[in-house]
N, C-alpha and C positions, 0 to 999 in steps of 0.2 A: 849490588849493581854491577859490579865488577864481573862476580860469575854467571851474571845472567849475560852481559856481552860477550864474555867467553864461550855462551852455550850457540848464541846465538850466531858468533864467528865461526863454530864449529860446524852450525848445519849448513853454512854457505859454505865453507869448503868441500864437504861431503858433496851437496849437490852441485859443484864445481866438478869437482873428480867424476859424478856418476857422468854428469853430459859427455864431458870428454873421453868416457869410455865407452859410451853410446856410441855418437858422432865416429870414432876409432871401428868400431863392430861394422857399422850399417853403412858408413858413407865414405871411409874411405877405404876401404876395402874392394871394393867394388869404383873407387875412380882411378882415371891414370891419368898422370903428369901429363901437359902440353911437351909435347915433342920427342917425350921417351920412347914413345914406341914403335917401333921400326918391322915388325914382321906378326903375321899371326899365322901357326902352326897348327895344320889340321889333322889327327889322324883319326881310324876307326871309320875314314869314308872308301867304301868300294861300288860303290854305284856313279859314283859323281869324282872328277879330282876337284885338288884344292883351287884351285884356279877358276874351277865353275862355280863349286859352294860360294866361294869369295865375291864373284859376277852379283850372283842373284840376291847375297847379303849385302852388296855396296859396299862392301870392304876391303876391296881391291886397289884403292889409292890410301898410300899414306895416310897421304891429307887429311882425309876423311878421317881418321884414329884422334886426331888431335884431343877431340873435345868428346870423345864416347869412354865411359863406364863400365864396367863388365858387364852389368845386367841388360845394357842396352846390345852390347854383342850376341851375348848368350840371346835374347829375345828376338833378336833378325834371323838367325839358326833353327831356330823354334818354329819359326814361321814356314821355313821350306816343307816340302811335300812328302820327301823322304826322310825326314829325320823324326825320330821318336824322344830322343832324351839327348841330353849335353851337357858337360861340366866346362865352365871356361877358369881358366886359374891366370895371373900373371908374374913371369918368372920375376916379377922384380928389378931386372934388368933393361931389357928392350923389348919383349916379346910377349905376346900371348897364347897361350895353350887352347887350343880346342879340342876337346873329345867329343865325339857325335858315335851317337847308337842312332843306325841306321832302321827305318822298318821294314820286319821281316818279309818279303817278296816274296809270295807261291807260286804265280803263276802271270802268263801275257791273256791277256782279254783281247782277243779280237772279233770286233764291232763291227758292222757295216764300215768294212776298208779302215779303221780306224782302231789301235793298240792302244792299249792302256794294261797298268801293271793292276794287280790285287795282291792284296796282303794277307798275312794271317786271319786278321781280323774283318774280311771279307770289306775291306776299305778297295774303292776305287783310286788310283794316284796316277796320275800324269805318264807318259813314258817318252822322254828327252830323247833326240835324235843322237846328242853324245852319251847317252846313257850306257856303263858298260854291266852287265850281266851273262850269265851263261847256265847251261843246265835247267832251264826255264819250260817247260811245257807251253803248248797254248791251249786255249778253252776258245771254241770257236762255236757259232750256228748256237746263239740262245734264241729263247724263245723270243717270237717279237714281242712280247709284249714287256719285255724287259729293256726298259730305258737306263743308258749310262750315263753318270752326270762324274766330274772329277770330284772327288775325297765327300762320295755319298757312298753306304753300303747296300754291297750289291750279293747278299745271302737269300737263297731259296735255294728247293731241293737239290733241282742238277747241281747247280754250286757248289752246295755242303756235297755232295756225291764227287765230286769231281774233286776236292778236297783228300775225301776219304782215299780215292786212287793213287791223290799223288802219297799222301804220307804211308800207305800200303807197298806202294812199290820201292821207296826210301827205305821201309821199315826191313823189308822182305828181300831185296838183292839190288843194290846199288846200279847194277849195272843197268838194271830194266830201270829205275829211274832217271840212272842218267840219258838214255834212248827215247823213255817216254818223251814222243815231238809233238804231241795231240792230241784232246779229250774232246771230241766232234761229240757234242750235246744234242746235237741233228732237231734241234727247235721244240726238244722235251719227247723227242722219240727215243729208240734203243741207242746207247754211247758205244761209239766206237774210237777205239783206240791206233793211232797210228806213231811205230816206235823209227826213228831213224835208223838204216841198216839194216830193219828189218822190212819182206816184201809183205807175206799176207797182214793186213788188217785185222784188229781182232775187234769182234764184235762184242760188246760186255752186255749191253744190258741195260738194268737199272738198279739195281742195287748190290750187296753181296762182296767189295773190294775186297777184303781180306784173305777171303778163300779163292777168288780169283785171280788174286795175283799170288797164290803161291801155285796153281796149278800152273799158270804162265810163269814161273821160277823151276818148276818140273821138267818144263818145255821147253826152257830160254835158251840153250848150247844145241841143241834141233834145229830153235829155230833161225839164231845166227848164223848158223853152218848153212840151211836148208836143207837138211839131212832129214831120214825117214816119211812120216805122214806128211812132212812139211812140206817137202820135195814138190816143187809142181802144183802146189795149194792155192788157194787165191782168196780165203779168209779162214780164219779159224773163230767157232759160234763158243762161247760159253754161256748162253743165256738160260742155258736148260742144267737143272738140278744134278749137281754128283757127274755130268758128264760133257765131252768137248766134242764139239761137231768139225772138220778137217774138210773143207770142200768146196764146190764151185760157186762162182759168186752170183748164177741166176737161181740157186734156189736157196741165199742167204735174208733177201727178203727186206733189202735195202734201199730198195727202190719209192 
């Protein structure tokens, strides 16, 4: 009798010990004390500061921390437009860590009068009047028949095309991508490219970026300077096989 209460004291302590090693793992790890926490630390944000993130998470007033959990932090984070991943940690002290991976930004979409960013992932996202970015192309003049809606994907050809240009010009000489200012889709007609600092237009085409943009990499100190065929140009044609047209813009065919 004796060792059977002993056996039986023994599984109630075992499952004593497992809950409060549960309850340790899953709840309080993720809670924090009324009044401990005094700040929450954002980095890995360059689109947004901390101040904005903060706004649009409600997390801007103390007060507000009193009675939130990390997962409830982490989960309001998750929610914004621009962020893809986040780890929140608490130093134990007074503060909370935020880490935010931002999503990766290709390009500006401009709409009827109206901007919005796109991502890698051919996602539509919101584009904030404080938003700061740089280096950015736009993609202008889609087809009408392409409707934007925010954080719907917005993948067809010209797009995936216009893709290919920007990571071609990335790939192939910096400098042309950081100039590239405009991928003019012309509503699913020939794409024409306009680079800041530089005058003629170059008219690309529809397919082909790789070899295109290292022929305009052959070109690119011509055409910054406007030196040689450039001189006095007013587009440059790559739409034709193995060879670049250098000439005037009524028999480029733009119209």
């Amino acid at each position: 009798m004796h060792e059977r209460s002993s056996k039986i004291f023994g599984i109630i302590l075992f499952l004593l010990l497992v809950s409060g090693i549960i309850y340790l793992v899953f709840f309080s790890k993720g809670k924090i004390n009324n009044g401990e926490i005094k700040m929450i630390k954002i980095t890995g944000n360059n689109l947004l500061s901390q101040r904005e993130y903060l706004q649009f998470t409600k997390l801007d007033n103390i007060a507000n921390l009193e009675e939130l959990g990390l997962p409830v932090i982490k989960d309001r984070f998750l929610k914004h437009p621009y962020v893809e991943k986040v780890d929140v940690e608490y130093d134990g002290i007074n503060s909370v860590k935020v880490e935010l991976k931002e999503k990766n930004i290709k390009a500006v979409i401009l709409n009827e009068g109206e901007a919005y960013f796109i991502n890698d992932k051919f996602q539509i996202l919101p584009l904030f009047s404080n938003t700061k970015f740089s280096d950015l192309p736009i993609i202008s003049n889609l087809p009408d028949s392409q409707k934007i809606t925010v954080l719907s994907n917005l993948k067809y050809d010209e797009i995936v095309e216009a893709f290919k240009i920007i990571d071609a010009a990335k790939i192939t000489n910096e400098n042309i991508f950081k100039h590239l200012a405009e991928i003019n889709l012309r509503k699913g007609g020939d794409i024409i490219l306009t680079f800041s600092g530089v005058r003629p237009p170059i008219i690309y085409g529809k397919s082909g970026a790789a070899k295109k943009i290292v022929y305009l990499d052959i070109m690119w100190d011509d055409m910054v300077a406007g030196k040689n065929l450039i001189e006095g140009s007013e587009y440059i044609d790559l739409r034709f096989s193995n060879e670049i047209y250098v000439g005037k813009s009524e028999n480029a065919g733009l119209n």
